[in-house]
N, C-alpha and C positions, 0 to 999 in steps of 0.2 A: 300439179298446180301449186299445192302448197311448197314444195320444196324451193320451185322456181321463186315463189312469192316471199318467201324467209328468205333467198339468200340476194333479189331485189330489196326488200329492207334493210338487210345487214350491207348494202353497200360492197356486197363482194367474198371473199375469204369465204370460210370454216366457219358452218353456225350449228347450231345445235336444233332439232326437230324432236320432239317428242321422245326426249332422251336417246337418238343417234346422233353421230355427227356428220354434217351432210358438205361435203369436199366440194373441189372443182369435178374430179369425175362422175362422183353424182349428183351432179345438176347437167351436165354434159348428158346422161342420157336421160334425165326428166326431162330434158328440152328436147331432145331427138325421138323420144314419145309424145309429147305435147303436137311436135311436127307434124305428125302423121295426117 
């Protein structure tokens, strides 16, 4: 949830989480786990 929610704030792209960088493929599967 927080991943999806940083990179809804950032408006998209490449943000940064708890000193990783969190992509389009990983929000791709935080969101196909959020899914379930």
């Amino acid at each position: 949830q927080r991943v999806v929610e940083a990179s809804r704030q950032a408006q998209g792209g490449a943000v940064q989480l708890d000193g990783a960088m969190v992509d389009a493929p990983v929000l791709l599967k935080a969101q196909q786990i959020l899914a379930r």
